[in-house]
Every structure is written in C-alpha cells, then in structure tokens.
C-alpha positions as a Python dict, from the first residue, in 0.01 Angstrom:
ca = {
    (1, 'X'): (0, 0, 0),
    (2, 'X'): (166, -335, 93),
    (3, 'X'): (129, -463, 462),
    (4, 'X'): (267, -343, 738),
    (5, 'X'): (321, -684, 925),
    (6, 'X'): (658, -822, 806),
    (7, 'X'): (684, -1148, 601),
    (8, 'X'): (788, -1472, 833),
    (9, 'X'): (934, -1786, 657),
    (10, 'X'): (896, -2090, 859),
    (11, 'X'): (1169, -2052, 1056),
    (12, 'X'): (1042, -1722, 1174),
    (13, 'X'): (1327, -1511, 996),
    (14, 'X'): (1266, -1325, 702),
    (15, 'X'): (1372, -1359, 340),
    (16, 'X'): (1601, -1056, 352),
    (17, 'X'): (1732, -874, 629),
    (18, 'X'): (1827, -515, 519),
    (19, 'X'): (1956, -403, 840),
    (20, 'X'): (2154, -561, 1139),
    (21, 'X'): (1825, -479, 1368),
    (22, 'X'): (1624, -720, 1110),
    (23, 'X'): (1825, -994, 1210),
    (24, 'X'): (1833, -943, 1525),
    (25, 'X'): (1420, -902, 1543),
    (26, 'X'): (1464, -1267, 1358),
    (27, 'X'): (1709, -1417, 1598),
    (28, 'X'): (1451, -1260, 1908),
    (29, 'X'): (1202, -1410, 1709),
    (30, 'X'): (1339, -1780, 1659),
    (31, 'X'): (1446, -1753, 2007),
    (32, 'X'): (1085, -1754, 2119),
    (33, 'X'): (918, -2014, 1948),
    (34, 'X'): (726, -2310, 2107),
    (35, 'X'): (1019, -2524, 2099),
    (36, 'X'): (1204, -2299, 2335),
    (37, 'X'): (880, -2272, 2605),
    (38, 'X'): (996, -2321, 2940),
    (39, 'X'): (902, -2157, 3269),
    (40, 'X'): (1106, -2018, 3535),
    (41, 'X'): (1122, -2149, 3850),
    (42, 'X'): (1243, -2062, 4193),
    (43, 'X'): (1423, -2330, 4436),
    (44, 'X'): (1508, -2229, 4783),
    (45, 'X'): (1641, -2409, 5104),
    (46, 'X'): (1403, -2343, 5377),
    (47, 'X'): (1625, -2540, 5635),
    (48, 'X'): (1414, -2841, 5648),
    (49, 'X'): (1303, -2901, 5378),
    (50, 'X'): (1304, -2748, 4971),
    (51, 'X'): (1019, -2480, 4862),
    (52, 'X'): (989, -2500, 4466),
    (53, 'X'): (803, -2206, 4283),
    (54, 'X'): (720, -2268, 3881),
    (55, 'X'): (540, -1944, 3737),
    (56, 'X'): (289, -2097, 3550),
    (57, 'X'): (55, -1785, 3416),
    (58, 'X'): (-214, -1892, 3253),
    (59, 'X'): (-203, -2262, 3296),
    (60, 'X'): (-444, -2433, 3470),
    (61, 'X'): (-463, -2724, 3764),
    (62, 'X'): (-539, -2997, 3544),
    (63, 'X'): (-290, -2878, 3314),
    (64, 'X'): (-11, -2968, 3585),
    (65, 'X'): (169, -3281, 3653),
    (66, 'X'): (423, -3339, 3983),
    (67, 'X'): (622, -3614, 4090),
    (68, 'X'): (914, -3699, 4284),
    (69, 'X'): (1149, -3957, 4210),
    (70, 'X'): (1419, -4088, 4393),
    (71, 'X'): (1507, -3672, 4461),
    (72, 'X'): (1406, -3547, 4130),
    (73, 'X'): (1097, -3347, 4160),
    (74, 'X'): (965, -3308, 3766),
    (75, 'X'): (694, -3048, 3703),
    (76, 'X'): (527, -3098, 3343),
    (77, 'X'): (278, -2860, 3209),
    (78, 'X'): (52, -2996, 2894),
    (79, 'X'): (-142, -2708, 2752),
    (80, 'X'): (-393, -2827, 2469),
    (81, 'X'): (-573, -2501, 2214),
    (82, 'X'): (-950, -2517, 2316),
    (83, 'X'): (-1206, -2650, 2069),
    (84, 'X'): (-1397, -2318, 2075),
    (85, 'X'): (-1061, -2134, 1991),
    (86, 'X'): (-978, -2428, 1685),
    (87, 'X'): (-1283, -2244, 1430),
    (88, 'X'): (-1201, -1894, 1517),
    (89, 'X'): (-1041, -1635, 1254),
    (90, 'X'): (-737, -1496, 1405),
    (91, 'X'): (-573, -1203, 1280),
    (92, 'X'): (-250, -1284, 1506),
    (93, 'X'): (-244, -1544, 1799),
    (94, 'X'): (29, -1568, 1999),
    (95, 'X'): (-67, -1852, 2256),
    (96, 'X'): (-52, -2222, 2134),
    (97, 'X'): (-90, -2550, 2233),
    (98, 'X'): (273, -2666, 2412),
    (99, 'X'): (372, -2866, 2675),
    (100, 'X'): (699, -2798, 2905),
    (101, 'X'): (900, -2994, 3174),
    (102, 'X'): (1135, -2855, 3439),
    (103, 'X'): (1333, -3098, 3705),
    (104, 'X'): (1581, -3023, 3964),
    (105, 'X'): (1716, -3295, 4183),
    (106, 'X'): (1688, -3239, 4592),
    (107, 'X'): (1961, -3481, 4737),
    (108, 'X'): (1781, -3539, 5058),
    (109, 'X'): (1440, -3502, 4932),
    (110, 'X'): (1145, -3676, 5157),
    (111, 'X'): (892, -3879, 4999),
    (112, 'X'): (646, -3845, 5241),
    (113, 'X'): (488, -3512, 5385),
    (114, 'X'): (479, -3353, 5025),
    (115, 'X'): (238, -3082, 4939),
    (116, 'X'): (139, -2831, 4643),
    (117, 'X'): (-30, -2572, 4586),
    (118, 'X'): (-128, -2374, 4290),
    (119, 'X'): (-283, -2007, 4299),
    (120, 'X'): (-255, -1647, 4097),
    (121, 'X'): (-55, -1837, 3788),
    (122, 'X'): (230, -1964, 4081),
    (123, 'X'): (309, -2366, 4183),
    (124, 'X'): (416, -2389, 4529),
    (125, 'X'): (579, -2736, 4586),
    (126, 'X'): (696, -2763, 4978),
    (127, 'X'): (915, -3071, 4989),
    (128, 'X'): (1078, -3194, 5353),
    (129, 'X'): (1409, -3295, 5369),
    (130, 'X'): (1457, -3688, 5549),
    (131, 'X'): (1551, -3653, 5900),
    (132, 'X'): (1867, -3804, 6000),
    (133, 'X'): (1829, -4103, 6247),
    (134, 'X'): (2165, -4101, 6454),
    (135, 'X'): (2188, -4422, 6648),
    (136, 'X'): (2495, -4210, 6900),
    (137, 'X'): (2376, -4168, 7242),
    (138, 'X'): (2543, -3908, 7492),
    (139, 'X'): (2563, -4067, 7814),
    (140, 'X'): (2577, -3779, 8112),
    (141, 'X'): (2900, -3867, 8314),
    (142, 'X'): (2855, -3822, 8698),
}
C-alpha cells in the first residue's frame, strides 16, 4: 500500500496536482514556510505614550532582541534547533530553527523611561511619548 503522506518537492508543492484543492493545499503550503515566519503584533496609543504587544509563543527571553532607534522600535526573535533535538529521528517536525524581525516607527517615541516585559508567549513593550516643553506663559490679567 503506498503512503499516505503526500510527496513534497522542495518547494513544498507536489509533482502533480490532480485537483484544484491540491494546489491550493500547495499554495497553503508554500505560503507557510520559514521564509514567510513573522509574528503578529499589536500597537496601540495609550495617550502618553505607545504599548507594543508581539505574540511570541514559544520563544524564549534570551531569544528576544529590542531596540529603539531614532522612533523605530525593532523586535528580532533568533530561534536556534536544540542540540538534544539535532540526533533525534523525527517522523514529521514542524518547528525549526528561524529568526524574524518586526519594526514600526513611533513619531514621538521617548528614549528614556522604556520598559518590557515578556510572559505566557506575549512581549509587552510600554514606550512614553516626549513631553512637549512649551516656552508660552499665560500671564493672569488683573
């Protein structure tokens, strides 16, 4: 009886498609290969300042890098395939090495007062905006 997993060329898409679904599988297929990692991220306005959230399951701390520079905050994720996980047989693994960078760019982002934290797969970045000095004065009229 032949196999019941389907044969993958490099590319991830088969040989030959015999239905419109088979390419489609292929295309959903190529579509998420390691070059097309990425995570998703969440930037809101808090008022005073920017609260970034990059969902980040199953990477850990030391896996992370942030910076901010000159308003672009960059979040880079390096994951590196264990050395106990290099010698094991695998009938299927899914989860590689990869590595992944996001940026957005905060106009009026503060480079002081910065904070992160990371917890239950989720990056919280908390970045204040810069306070506007105005150098007006109201003067009370008597």
């Amino acid at each position: 009886m032949a196999s019941m997993v389907p044969y993958r060329s490099v590319f991830g898409i088969r040989p030959f498609n015999n239905s419109l679904l088979d390419a489609f599988d292929d295309m959903m297929d190529f579509a998420q290969t390691p070059l097309s990692k990425a995570f998703p991220m969440d930037v809101e306005d808090t008022g005073d300042g920017y609260e970034v959230k990059a969902y980040l399951t199953g990477v850990s701390k030391d896996d992370i890098d942030v910076e901010l520079n000159e308003g672009r905050l960059s979040i880079s994720v390096n994951v590196e395939e264990k050395e106990e996980d290099k010698g094991k047989n695998y009938l299927q693994k899914e989860f590689s090495a990869y590595s992944a960078t996001r940026g957005v760019y905060l106009k009026d982002a503060a480079s002081e007062g910065l904070s992160a934290k990371y917890a239950d797969g989720v990056l919280t970045v908390t970045v204040p905006k810069i306070v506007e000095k105005k150098n007006v004065t109201k003067i009370a009229i008597d």
